[in-house]
C-alpha positions in Angstrom: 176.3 149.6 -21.1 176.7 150.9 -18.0 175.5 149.7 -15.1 175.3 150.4 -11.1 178.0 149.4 -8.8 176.3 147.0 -6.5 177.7 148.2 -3.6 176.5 151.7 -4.3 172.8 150.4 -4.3 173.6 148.1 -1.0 174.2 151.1 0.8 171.0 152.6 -0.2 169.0 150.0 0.3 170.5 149.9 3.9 169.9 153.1 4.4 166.1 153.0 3.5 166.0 149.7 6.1 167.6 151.9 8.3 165.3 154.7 8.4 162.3 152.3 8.1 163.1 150.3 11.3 163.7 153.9 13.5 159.9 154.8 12.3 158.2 151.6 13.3 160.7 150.7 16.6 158.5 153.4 18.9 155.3 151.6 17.5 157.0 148.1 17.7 157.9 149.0 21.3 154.7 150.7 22.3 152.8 147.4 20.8 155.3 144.9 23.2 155.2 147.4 26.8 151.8 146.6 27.3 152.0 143.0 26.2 154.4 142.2 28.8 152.5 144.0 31.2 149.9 141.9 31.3 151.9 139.0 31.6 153.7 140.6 34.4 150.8 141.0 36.1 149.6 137.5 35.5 152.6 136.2 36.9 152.1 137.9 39.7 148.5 137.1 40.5 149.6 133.0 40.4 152.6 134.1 42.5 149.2 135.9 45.2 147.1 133.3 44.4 149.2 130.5 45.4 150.3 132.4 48.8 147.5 132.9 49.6 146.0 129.3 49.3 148.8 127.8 50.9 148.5 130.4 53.6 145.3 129.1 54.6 146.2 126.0 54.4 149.1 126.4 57.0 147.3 128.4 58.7 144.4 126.1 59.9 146.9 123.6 60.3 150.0 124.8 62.1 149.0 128.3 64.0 149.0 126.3 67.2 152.9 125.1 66.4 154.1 128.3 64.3 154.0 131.8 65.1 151.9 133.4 62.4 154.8 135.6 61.3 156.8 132.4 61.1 154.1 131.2 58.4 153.9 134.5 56.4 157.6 135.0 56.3 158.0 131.0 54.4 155.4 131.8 52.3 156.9 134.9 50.9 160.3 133.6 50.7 158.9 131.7 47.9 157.5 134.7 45.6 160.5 135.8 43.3 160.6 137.8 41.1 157.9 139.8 43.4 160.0 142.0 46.0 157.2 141.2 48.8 159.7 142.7 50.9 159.3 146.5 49.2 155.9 146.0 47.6 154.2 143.1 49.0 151.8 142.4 52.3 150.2 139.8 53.9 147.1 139.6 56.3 146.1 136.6 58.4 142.4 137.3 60.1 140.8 134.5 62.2 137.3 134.0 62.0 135.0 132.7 64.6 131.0 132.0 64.0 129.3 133.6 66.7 126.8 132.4 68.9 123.9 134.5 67.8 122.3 132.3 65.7 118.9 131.6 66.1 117.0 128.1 66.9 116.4 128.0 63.0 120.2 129.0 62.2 119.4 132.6 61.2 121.5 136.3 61.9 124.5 134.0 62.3 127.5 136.4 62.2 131.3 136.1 62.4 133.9 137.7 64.2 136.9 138.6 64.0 138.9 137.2 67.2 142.5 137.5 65.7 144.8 139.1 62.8 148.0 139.3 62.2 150.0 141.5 59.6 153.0 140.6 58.3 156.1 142.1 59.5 158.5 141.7 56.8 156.7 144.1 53.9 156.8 147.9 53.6 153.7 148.1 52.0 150.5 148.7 53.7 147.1 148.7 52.2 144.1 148.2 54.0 142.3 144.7 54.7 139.5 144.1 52.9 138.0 142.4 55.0 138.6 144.3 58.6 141.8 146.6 59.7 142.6 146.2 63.3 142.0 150.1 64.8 139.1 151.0 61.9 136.3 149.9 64.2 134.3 152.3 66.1 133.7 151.0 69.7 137.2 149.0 70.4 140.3 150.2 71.5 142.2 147.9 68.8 146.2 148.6 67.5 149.0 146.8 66.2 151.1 145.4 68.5 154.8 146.4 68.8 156.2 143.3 70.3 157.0 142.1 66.9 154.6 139.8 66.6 152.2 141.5 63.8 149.1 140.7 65.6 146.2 143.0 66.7 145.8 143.8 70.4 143.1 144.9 72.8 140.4 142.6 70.5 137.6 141.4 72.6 136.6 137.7 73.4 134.3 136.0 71.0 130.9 138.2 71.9 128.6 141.2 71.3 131.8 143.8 71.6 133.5 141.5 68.9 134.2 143.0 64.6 131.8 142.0 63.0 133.3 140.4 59.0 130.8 140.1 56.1 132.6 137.0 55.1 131.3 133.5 56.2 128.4 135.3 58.0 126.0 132.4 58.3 128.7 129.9 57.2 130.2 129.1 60.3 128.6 127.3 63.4 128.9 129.0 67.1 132.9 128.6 67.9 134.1 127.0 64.5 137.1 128.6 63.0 138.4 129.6 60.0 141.3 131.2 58.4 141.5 133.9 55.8 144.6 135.1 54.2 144.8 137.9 52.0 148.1 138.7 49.9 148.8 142.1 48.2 151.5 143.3 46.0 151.5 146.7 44.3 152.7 146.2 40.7 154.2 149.4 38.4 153.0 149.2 34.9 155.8 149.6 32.6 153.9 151.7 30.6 150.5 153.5 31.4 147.8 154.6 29.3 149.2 156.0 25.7 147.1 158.8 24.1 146.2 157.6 20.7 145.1 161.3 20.1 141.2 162.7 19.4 140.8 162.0 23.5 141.2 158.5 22.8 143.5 156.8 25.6 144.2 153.1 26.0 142.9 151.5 29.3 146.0 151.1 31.5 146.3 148.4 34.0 146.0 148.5 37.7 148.9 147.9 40.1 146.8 147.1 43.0 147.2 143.0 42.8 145.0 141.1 45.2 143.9 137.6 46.3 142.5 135.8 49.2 141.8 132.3 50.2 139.8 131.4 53.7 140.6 127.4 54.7 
């Protein structure tokens, strides 16, 4: 009786492993890309999340000690693995109630009467809640003394942005702080075409969070 040599059938059985693990690997790997994706971009939201609580905390308690970009620059030192630096920004806007409230408390409003951008990042999306120079009527820019702040904004009044946020949440002259913290984050992978026009949603990299103290 004859029978196989066992290391004959070792190699073949290897080889069928072999071929089976280079079919499913693409699938294996197209099945883990958007897995860690999401937990990329999780991470980075409590990295935003926390900057931009602390931010407001700081800010409503130290802007009369610290320069503003004093306060942004310690807050993203503390944001590894984000590169704030390349795809991070940070927005400080002061917030003042206005005084056009009625005797009953109504059309209270507030305004902007400072911002500051931070001057360490490269990346530069838009406030969401008001970009110094996008208002018609005032002759606002971005300073170029270093400081990150936005000149040529009125007193508290009339002439003064207008924000949505807070509006009939702050008394005449009380202040408040909102920071808002932005990091653009590249999917590993986008959406994958699973074929018939069916695609897989792919996540944003527009990462955003704001806190007002």
């Amino acid at each position: 009786m004859k029978t196989k040599p066992w290391g004959r059938s070792r190699g073949k059985a290897t080889g069928i492993v072999s071929v089976e693990l280079a079919l499913l690997l693409p699938i294996l790997v197209a099945l883990a890309l958007p897995v860690v994706d999401v937990a990329r971009n999780i991470q980075a939201q409590m990295i935003l999340i926390s900057v931009s609580r602390e931010g407001a905390n700081l800010s409503s308690r130290a802007s009369l000690t610290y320069p503003m970009q004093t306060i942004m620059s310690s807050l993203t030192a503390t944001t590894p693995p984000l590169n704030m630096n390349a795809n991070g920004m940070v927005y400080i806007t002061e917030i003042m109630g206005n005084n056009n409230c009625d005797a009953n408390g109504n059309n209270c409003t507030g305004v902007v009467v400072a911002q500051y951008r931070w001057t360490g990042g490269n990346y530069f999306p838009a406030s969401k809640l008001w970009t110094c120079g996008s208002s018609s009527g005032t002759s606002t820019s971005w300073a170029t003394d270093g400081t990150g702040s936005c000149s040529g904004l009125p007193a508290p009044g009339s002439n003064s942005p207008v924000v949505n946020l807070l509006q009939g949440n702050l008394s005449s002259g009380q202040i408040a702080y909102a920071v808002e913290a932005f990091y653009l984050q590249t999917p590993l992978i986008g959406s994958l075409n699973l074929g018939g026009g069916v695609t897989t949603p792919a996540l944003s990299p527009n990462l955003y969070a704001m806190t007002v103290f």
